[in-house]
N, C-alpha and C positions, 0 to 999 in steps of 0.2 A: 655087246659093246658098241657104244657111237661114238662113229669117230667127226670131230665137227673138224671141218674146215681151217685151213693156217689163217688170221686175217692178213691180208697182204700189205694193210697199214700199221705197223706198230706206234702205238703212241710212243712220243720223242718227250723226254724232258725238258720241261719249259727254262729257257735260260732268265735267271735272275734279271729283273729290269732295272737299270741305272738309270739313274735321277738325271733331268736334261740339263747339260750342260749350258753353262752360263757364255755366250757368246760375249767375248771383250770387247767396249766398244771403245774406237779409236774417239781421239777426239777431231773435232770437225777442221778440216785440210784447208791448206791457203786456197787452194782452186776453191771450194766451197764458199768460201768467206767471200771471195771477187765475185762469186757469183752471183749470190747475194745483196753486197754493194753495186753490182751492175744493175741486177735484174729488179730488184724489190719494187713492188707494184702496192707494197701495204706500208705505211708509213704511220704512227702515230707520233706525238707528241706527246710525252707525258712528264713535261717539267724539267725546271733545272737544265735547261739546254741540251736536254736528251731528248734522240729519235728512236722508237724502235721500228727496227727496218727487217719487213717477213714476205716471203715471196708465195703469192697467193696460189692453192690448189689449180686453179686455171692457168696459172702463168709456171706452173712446174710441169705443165707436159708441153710444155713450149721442146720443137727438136734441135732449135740451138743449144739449149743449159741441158737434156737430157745428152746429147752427143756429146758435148766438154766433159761432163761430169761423169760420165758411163755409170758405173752401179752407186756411186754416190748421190745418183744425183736422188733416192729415197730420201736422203737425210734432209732434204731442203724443206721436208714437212719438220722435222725437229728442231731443226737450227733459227735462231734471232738474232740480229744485232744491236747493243744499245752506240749509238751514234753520237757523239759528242760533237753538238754543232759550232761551240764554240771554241775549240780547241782543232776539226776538222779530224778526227781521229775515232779509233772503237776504243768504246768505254769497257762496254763489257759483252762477250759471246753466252748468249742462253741456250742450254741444248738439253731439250726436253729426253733424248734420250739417258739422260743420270738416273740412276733408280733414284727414288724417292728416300727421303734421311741421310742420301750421301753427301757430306760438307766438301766441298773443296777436292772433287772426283780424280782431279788431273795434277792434284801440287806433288811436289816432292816429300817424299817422309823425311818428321822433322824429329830431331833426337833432344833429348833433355841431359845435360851432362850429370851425372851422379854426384852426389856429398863429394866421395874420394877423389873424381875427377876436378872439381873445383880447390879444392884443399890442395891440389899438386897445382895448377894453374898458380893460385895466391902464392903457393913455395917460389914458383919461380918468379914469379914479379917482386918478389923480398928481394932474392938474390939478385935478378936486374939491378933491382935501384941500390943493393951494396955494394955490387960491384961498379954505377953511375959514380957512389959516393967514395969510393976508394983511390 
């Protein structure tokens, strides 16, 4: 009879892998946006009294905007401003971190009222205006 040896490793059952979870991404912060409007060293023109205003890879390891911003200050490679020169105000924030096909990443869900919800609304403006006319 041979007797072999215990191995002293037992193989372990492999645990099931989960898919990597999708990190949320905030949208871009007031301190980011001043940052931006402060620091932007890239400036285009692109009509209609729009600027867009992007702060250059060189000008992001600047240690003023990296110490304001602490871990934000990554997103200064995602983030744009369109700058409305003739109103002095933002037209509109572009932030390349939206996945791609996402419409409108940040707005509020918007609800559509049903047939029976409408049909009870028009009840009650009948009854307003009989009871205006009473």
């Amino acid at each position: 009879m041979t007797i072999l040896p215990y191995p002293k490793s037992r193989p372990r059952a492999s645990k099931p892998k989960t898919a990597p979870m999708a990190v949320p991404i905030a949208p871009p912060s007031g301190a980011l946006l001043n940052a931006i409007l402060s620091y932007a060293d890239i400036s285009e023109d692109i009509g209609g009294g729009l600027t867009l205003l992007r702060v250059s890879a060189k000008r992001m390891d600047d240690a003023v905007i990296t110490q304001s911003l602490g871990r934000e200050s990554a997103r200064l490679a995602d983030v744009s401003i369109l700058w409305n020169d003739d109103e002095s105000e933002i037209h509109a924030v572009l932030d390349a971190a939206i996945p791609s096909g996402v419409e409108d990443f940040w707005t509020e869900p918007q609800f559509e009222l049903t047939d029976l919800a409408m049909a009870y609304l028009d009840e009650m403006l009948d009854l307003e205006e009989r009871a205006k006319a009473s």
